[in-house]
C-alpha positions as a LaTeX table, in Angstrom:
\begin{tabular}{lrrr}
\hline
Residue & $x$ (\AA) & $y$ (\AA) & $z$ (\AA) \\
\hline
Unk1 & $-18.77$ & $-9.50$ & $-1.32$ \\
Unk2 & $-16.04$ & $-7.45$ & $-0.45$ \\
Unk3 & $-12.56$ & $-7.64$ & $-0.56$ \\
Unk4 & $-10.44$ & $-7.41$ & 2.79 \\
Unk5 & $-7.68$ & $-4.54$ & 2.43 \\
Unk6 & $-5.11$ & $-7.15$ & 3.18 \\
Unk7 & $-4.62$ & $-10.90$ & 2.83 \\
Unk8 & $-2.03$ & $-13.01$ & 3.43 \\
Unk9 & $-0.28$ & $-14.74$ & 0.39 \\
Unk10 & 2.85 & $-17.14$ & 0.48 \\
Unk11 & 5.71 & $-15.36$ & 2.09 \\
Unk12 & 4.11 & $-12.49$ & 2.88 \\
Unk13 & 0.53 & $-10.27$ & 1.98 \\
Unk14 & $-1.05$ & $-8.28$ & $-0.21$ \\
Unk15 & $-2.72$ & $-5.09$ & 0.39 \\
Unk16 & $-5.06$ & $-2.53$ & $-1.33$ \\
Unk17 & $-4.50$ & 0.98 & $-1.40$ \\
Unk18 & $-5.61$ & 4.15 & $-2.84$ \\
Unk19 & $-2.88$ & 6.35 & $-3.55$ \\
Unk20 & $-2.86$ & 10.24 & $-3.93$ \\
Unk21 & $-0.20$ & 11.43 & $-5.96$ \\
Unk22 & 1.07 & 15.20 & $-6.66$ \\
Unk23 & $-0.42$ & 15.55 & $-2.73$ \\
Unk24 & 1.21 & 18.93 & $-0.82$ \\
Unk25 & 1.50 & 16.20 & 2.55 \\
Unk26 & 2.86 & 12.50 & 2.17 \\
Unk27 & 1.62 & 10.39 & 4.34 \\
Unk28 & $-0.75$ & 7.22 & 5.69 \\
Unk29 & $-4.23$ & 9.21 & 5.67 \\
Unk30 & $-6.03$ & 5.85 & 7.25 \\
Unk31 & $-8.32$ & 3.31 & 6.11 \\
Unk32 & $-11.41$ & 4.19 & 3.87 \\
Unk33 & $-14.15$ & 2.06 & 2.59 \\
Unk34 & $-14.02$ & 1.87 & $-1.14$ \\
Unk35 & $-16.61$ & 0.29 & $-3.57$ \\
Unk36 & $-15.28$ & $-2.88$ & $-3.32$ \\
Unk37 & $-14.13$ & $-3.11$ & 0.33 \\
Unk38 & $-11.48$ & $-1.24$ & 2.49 \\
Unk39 & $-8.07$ & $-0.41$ & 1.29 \\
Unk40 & $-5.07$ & 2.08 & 3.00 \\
Unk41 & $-4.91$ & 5.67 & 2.00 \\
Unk42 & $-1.71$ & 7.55 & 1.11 \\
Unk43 & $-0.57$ & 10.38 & $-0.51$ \\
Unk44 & 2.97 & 11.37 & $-2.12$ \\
Unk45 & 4.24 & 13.75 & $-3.43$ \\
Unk46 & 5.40 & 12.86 & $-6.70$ \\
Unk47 & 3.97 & 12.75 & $-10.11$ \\
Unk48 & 2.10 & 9.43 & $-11.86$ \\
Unk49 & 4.95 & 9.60 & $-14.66$ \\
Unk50 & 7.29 & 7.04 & $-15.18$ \\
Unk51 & 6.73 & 4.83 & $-12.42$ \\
Unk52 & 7.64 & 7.73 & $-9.49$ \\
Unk53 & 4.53 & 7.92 & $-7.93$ \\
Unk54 & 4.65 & 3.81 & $-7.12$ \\
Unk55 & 8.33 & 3.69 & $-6.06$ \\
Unk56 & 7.18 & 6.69 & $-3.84$ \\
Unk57 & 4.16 & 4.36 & $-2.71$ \\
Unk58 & 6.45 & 1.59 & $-1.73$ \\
Unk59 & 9.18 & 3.61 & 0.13 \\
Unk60 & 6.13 & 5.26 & 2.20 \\
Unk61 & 4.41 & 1.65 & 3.09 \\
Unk62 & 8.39 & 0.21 & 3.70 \\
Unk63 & 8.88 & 2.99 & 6.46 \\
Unk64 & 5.72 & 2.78 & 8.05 \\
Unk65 & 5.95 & $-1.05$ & 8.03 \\
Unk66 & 9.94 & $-1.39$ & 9.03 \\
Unk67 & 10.42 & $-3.83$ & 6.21 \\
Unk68 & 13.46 & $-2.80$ & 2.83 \\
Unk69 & 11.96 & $-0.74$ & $-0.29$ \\
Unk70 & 12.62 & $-4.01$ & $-2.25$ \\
Unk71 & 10.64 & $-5.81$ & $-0.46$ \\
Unk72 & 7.25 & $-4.07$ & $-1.59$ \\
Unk73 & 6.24 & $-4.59$ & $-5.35$ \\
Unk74 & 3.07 & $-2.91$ & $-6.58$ \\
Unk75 & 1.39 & $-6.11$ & $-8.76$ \\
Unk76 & $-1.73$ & $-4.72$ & $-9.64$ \\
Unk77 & $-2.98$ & $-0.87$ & $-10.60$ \\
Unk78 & 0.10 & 0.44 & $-11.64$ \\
Unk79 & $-1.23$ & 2.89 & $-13.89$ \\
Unk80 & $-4.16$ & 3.53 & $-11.46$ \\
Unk81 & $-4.92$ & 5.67 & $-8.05$ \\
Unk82 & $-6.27$ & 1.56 & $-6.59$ \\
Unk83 & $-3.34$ & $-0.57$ & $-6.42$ \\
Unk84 & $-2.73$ & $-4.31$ & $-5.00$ \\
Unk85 & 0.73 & $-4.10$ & $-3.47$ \\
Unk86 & 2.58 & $-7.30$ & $-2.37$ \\
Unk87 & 4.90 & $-6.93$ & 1.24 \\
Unk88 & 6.96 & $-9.92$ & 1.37 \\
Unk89 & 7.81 & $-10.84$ & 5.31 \\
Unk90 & 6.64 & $-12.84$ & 7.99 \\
Unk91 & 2.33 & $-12.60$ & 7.30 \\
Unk92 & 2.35 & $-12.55$ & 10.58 \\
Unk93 & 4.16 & $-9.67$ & 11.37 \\
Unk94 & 3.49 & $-7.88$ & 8.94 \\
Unk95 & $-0.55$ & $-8.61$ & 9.50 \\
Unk96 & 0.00 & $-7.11$ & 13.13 \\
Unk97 & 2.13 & $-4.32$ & 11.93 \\
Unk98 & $-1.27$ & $-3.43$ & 9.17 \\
Unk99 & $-3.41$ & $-3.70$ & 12.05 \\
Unk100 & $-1.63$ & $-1.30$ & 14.13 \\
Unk101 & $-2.17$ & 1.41 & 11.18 \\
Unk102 & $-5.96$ & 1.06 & 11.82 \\
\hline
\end{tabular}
């Protein structure tokens, strides 16, 4: 069964993402459906080397979602394009906020 792209989780949620890195545009490039169920696309514009690529990942989510940098923490997939990244914040808010990107 497949996974939603978001959940909520104590004091805050999770989501799934694919991330682009090295792309020529940053951005949110919308919702796709992956193998295992739906995650956010992004691209930025740094390199996968020494963690850039996911701080770049977690600035771009923290500006689209009006919530501080330091409040995103990639927690699963670091090393990989599919990533779990935890958003800590009101789930509610921040559940109507995801469904706004759609």
């Amino acid at each position: 069964m497949a996974l939603p792209a978001w959940r909520r989780v104590e004091g805050g949620v999770e989501l799934r993402v694919k991330a682009q890195p090295k792309a020529r545009r940053a951005g949110l490039l919308g919702w796709m459906e992956g193998a295992d169920g739906p995650r956010l696309k992004l691209a930025v514009h740094e390199a996968p080397e020494d963690g850039r690529a996911n701080r770049a990942v977690c600035a771009l989510l923290a500006a689209a979602l009006h919530v501080p940098p330091s409040a995103i923490a990639v927690v699963q997939g670091a090393a990989a394009r599919e990533k779990t990244c935890r958003i800590a914040g009101d789930p509610a808010r921040l559940a109507e906020q995801l469904e706004s990107l759609a």
